[in-house]
MARLUM-109871 format. One record per residue: x, y, z of N, C-alpha, C in turn; residue in three letters. Coordinates in Angstrom, 3 decimals. Each point is the difference from the previous one (the first is absolute). Layout:
REC   n.east  n.north     n.up  ca.east ca.north    ca.up   c.east  c.north     c.up resn
REC        X        Y        Z        X        Y        Z        X        Y        Z  ALA
...
//
This chain:
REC   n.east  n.north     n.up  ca.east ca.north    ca.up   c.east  c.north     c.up resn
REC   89.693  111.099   77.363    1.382   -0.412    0.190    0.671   -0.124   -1.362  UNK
REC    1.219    0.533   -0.419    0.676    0.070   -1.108    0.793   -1.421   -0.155  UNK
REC   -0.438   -0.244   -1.359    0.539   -1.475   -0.783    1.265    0.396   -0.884  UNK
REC    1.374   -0.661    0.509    0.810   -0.157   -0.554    0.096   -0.887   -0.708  UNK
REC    0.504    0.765   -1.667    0.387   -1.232   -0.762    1.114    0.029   -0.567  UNK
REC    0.322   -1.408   -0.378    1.681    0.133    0.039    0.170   -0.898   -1.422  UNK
REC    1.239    0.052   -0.907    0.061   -0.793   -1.282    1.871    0.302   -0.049  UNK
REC   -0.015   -1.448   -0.025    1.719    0.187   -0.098    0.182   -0.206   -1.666  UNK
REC    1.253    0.573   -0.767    0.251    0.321   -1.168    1.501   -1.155    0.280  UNK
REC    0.452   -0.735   -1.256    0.821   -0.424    0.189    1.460    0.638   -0.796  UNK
REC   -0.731    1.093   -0.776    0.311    0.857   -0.933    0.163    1.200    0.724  UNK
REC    0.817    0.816    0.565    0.176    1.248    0.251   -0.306    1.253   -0.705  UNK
REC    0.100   -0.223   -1.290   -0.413    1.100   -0.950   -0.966    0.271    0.126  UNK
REC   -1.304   -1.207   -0.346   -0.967   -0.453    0.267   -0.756    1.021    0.639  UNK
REC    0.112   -0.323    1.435   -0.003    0.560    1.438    0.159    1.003    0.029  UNK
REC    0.655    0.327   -0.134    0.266    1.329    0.196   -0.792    0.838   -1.031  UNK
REC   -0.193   -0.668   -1.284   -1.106    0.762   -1.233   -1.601   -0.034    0.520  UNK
REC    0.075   -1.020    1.090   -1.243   -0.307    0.114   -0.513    1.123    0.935  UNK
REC    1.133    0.263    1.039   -0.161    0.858    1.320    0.181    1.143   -0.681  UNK
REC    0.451    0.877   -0.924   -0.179    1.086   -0.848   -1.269   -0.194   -0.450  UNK
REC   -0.727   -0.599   -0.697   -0.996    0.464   -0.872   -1.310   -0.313    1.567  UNK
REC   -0.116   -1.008    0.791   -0.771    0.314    1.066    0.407    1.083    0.999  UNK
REC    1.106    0.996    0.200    0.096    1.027    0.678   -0.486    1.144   -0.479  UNK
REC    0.072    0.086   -1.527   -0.028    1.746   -0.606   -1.538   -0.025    0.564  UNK
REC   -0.341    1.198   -0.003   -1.505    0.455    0.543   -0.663    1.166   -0.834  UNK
REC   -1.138    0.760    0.038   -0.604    0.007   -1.285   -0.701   -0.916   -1.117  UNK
REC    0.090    0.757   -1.313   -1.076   -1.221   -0.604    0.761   -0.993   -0.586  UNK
REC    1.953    0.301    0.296   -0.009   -1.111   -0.940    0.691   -1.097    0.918  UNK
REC   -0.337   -0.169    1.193   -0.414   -1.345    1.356   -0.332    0.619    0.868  UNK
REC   -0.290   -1.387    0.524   -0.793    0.110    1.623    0.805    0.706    1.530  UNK
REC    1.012    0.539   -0.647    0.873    0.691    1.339    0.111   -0.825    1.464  UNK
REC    0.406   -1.236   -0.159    0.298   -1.077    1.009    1.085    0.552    0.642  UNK
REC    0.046   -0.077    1.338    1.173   -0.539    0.687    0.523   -1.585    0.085  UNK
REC    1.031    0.235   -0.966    0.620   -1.226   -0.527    1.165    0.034    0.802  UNK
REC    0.205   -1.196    0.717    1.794   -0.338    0.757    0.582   -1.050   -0.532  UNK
REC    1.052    0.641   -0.474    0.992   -1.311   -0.514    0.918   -0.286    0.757  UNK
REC    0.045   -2.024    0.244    0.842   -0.074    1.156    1.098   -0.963   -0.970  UNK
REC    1.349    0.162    0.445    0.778   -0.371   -0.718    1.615   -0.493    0.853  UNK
REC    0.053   -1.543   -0.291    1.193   -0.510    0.325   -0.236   -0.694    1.557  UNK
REC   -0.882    0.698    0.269   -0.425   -0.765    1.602   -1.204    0.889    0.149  UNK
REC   -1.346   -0.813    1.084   -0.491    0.480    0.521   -0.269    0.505    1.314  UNK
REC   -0.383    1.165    0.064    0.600    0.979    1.530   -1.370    0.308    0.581  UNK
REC   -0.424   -0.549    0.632   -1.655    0.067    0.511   -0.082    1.650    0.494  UNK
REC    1.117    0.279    0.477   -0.740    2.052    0.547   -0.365    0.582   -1.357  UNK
REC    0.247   -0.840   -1.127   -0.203    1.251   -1.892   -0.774   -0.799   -0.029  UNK
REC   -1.292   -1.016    0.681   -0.858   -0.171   -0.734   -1.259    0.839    0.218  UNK
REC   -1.705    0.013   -0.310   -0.710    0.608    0.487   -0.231   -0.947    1.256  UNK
REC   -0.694    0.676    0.865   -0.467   -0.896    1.367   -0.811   -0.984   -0.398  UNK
REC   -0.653   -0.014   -0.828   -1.203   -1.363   -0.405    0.854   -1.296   -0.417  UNK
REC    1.169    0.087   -0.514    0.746   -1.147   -0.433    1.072   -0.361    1.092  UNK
REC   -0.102    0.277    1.435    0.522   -0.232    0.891   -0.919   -0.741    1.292  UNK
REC    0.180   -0.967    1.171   -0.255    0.019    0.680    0.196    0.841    1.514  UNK
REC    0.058    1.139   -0.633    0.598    0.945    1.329   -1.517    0.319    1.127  UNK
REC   -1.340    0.197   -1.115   -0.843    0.438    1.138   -0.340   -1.610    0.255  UNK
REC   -0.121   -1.101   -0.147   -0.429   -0.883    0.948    1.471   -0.554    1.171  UNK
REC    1.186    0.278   -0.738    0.728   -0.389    1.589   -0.191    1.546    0.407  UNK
REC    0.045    1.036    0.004   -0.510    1.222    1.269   -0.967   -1.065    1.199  UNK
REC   -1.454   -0.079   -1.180   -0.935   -0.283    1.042    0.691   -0.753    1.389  UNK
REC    0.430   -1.376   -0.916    0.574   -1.225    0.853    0.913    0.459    0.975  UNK
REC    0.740    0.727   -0.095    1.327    0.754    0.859   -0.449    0.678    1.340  UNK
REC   -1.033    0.697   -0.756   -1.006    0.889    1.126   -0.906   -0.605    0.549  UNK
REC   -0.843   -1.269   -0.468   -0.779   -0.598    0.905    1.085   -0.972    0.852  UNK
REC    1.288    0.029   -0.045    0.874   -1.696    1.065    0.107    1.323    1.036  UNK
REC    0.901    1.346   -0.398    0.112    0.705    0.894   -1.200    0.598    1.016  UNK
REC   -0.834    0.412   -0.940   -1.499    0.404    0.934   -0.183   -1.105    1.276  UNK
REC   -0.043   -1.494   -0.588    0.060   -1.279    1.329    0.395    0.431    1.186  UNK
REC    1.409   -0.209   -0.740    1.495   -0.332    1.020   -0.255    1.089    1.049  UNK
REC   -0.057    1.212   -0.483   -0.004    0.853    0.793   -0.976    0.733    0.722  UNK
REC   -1.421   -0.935   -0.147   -1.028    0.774    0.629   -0.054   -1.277    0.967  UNK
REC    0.236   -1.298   -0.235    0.327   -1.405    1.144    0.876    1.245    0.713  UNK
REC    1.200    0.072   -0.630    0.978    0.174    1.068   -0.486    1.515    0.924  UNK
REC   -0.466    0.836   -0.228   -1.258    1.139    0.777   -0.356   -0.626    1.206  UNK
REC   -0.707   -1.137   -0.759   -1.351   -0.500    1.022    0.818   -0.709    1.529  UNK
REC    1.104   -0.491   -0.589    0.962   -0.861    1.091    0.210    1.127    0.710  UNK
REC    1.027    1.322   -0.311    0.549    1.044    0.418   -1.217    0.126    0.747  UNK
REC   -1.435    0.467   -0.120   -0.833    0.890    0.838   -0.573   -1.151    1.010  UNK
REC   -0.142   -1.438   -0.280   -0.365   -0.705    0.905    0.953   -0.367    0.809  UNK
REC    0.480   -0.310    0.372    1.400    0.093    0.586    0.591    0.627    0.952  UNK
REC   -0.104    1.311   -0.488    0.080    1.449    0.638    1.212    0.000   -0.270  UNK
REC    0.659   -0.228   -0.922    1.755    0.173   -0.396    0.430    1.556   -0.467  UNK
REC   -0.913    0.535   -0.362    0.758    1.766    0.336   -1.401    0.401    0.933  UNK
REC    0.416    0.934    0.608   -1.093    0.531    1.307   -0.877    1.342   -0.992  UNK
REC   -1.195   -0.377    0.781   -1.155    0.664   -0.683   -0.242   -0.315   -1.268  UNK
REC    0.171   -0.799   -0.967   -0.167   -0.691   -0.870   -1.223   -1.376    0.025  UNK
REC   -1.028    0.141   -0.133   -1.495   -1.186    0.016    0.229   -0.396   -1.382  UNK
REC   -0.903   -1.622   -0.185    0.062   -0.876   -1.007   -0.995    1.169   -0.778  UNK
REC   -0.526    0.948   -0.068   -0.529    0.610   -0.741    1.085    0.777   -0.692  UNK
REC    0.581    0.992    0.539    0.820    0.785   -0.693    1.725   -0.970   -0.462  UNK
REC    0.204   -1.330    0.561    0.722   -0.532   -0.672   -0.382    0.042   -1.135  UNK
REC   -1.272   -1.212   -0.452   -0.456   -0.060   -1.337    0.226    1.016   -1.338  UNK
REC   -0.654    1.688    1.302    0.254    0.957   -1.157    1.171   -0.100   -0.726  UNK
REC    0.889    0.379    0.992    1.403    0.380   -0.131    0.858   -0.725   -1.021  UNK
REC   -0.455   -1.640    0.493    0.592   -1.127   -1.031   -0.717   -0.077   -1.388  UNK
REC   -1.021    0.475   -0.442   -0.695   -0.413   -0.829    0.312    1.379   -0.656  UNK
REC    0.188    1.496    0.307    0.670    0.874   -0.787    1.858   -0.053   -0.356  UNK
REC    0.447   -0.495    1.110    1.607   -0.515   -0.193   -0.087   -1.021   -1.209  UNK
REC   -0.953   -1.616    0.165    0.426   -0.028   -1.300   -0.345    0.107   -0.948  UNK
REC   -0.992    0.753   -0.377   -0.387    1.020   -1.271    0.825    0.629   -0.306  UNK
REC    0.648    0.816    0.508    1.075    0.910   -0.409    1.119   -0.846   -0.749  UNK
REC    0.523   -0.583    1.448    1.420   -1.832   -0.583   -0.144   -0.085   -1.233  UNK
REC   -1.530   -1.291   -0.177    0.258   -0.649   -1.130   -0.376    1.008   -1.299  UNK
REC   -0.467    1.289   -0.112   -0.224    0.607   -1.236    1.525    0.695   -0.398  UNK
REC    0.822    0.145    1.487    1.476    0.413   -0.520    0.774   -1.179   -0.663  UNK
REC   -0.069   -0.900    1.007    1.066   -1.454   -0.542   -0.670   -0.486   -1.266  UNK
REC   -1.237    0.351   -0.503   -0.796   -0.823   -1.335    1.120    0.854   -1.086  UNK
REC   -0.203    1.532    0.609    0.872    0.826   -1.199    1.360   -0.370   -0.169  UNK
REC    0.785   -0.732    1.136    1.311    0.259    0.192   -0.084   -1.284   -0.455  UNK
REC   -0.152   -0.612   -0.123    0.856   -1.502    0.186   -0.392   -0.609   -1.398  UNK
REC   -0.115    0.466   -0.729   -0.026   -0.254   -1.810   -1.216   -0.901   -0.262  UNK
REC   -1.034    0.269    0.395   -1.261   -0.522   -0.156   -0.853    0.008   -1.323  UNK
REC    0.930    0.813   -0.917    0.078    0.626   -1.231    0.622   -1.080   -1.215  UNK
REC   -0.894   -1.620   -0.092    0.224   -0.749   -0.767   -0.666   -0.024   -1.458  UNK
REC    0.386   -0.429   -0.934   -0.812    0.251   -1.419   -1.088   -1.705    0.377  UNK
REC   -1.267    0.905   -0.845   -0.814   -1.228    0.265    0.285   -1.808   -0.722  UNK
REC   -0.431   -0.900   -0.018    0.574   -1.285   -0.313    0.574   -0.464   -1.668  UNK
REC   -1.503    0.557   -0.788    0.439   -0.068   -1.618    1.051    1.181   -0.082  UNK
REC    0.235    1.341    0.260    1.094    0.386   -0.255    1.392   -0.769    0.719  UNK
REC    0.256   -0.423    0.673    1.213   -0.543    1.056   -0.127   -0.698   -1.291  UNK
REC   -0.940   -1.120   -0.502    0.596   -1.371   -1.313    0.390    0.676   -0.853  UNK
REC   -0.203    1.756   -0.467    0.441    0.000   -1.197    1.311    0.820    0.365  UNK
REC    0.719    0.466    1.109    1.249    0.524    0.563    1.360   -0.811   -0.792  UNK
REC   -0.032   -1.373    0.161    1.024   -0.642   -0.455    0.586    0.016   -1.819  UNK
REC   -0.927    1.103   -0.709    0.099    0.022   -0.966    0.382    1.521   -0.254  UNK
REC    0.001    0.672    0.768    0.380    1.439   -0.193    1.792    0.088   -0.423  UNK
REC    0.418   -0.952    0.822    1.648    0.316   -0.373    0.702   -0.635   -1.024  UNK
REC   -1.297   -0.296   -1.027    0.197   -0.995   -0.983   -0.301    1.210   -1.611  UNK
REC   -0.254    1.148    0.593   -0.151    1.264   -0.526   -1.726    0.099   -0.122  UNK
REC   -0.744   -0.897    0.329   -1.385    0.316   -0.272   -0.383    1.142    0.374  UNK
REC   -0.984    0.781   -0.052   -0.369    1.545    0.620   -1.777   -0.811    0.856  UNK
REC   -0.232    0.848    1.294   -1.088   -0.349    0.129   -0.800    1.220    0.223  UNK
REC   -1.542   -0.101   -0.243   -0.119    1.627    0.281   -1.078   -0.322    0.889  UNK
REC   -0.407    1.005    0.401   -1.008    0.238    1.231   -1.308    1.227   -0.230  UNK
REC   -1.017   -0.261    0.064   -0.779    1.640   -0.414   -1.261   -0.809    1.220  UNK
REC   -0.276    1.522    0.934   -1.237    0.039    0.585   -1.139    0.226   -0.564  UNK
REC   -0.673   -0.670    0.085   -1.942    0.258   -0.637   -0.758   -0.096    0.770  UNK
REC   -0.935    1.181    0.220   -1.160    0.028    0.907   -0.919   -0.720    0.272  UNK
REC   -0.619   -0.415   -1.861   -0.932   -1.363    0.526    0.348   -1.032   -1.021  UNK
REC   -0.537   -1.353    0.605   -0.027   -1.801   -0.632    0.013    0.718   -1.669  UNK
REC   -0.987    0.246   -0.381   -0.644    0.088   -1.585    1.581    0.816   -0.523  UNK
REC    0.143    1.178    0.947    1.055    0.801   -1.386    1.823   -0.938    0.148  UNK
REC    0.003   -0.664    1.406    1.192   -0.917    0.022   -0.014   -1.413   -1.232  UNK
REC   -1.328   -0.515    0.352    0.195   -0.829   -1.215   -0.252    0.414   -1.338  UNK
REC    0.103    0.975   -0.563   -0.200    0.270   -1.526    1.310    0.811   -0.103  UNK
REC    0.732    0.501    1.128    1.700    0.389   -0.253    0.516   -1.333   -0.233  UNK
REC   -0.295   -1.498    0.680    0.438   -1.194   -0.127    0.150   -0.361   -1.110  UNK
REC   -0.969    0.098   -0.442   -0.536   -0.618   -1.797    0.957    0.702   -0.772  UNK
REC   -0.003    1.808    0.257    0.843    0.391   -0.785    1.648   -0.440   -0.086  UNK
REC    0.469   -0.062    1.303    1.463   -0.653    0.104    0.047   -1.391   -0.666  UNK
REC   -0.641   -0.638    0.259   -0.135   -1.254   -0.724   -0.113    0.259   -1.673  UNK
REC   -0.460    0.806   -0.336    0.111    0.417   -1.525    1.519    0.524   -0.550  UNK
REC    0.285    0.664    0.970    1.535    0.296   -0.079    0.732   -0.528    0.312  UNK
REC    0.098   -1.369   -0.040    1.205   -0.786   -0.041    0.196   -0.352    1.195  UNK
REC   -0.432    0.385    1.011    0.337   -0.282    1.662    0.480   -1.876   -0.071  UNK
REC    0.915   -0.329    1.180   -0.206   -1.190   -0.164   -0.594   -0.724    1.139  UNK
REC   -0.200    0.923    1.158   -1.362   -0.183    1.092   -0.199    0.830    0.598  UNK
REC   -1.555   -0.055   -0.004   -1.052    1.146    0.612   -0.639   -0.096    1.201  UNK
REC   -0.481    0.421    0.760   -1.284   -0.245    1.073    0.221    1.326    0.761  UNK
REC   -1.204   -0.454    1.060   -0.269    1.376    1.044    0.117   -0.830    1.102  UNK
REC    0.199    0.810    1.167    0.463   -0.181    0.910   -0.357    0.783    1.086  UNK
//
């Protein structure tokens, strides 16, 4: 699972020097995908790891999966549409809301920035720059950390 790490600059120049010399690729840097977020933060420009989007999916899709495989089981026991059994309710409800909640998870802005970024949001329109870079594993996220922290960052972490 990819570790986002994030270091807000309170310095724009900064930031932006910093996200140049970690983007170029070849020998003379590490060719990062570096995002600079600036003036506000907009959770669809972040990477997915610094968002809670895949745990509300899950949550969205497991209330709907419920609701609607209960509401199956009523429909087929019941006999409320004809030829319909508490067996093929279940199906029916339990693929209806699979489908639901993985649409409404997408639709309905489930697409929040995770908690330490949201604390450092209130400082973006204050001109701070914040940046964002995905890392594959723990070891190479925290030694990009160390490095931002060498460069002046004025806070770091992963996320």
């Amino acid at each position: 699972m990819p570790h986002v790490v994030y270091a807000l600059f309170d310095d724009p120049e900064a930031g932006d020097r910093v996200r140049a010399e970690l983007s170029r690729g070849g020998k003379d840097g590490p060719g990062l995908d570096v995002r600079p977020h600036e003036r506000h933060l907009d959770a669809n420009q972040l990477p997915e790891g610094a968002t809670t989007f895949g745990r509300n999916m899950v949550v969205t899709t497991a209330i709907a999966c419920v609701f609607f495989t209960v509401t199956g089981l009523v429909v087929g026991a019941y006999d409320l549409v004809l030829g319909v059994g508490p067996f093929m309710g279940v199906v029916i409800g339990l693929i209806t809301g699979l489908v639901i909640g993985v649409f409404t998870a997408m639709q309905a802005g489930t697409r929040v920035a995770k908690p330490p970024l949201l604390a450092l949001a209130p400082r973006l329109p204050q001109g701070a720059v914040l940046l964002t870079i995905e890392i594959d594993t723990r070891r190479e996220a925290e030694r990009i950390v160390e490095q931002l922290d060498e460069r002046g960052a004025a806070t770091t972490g992963i996320c």
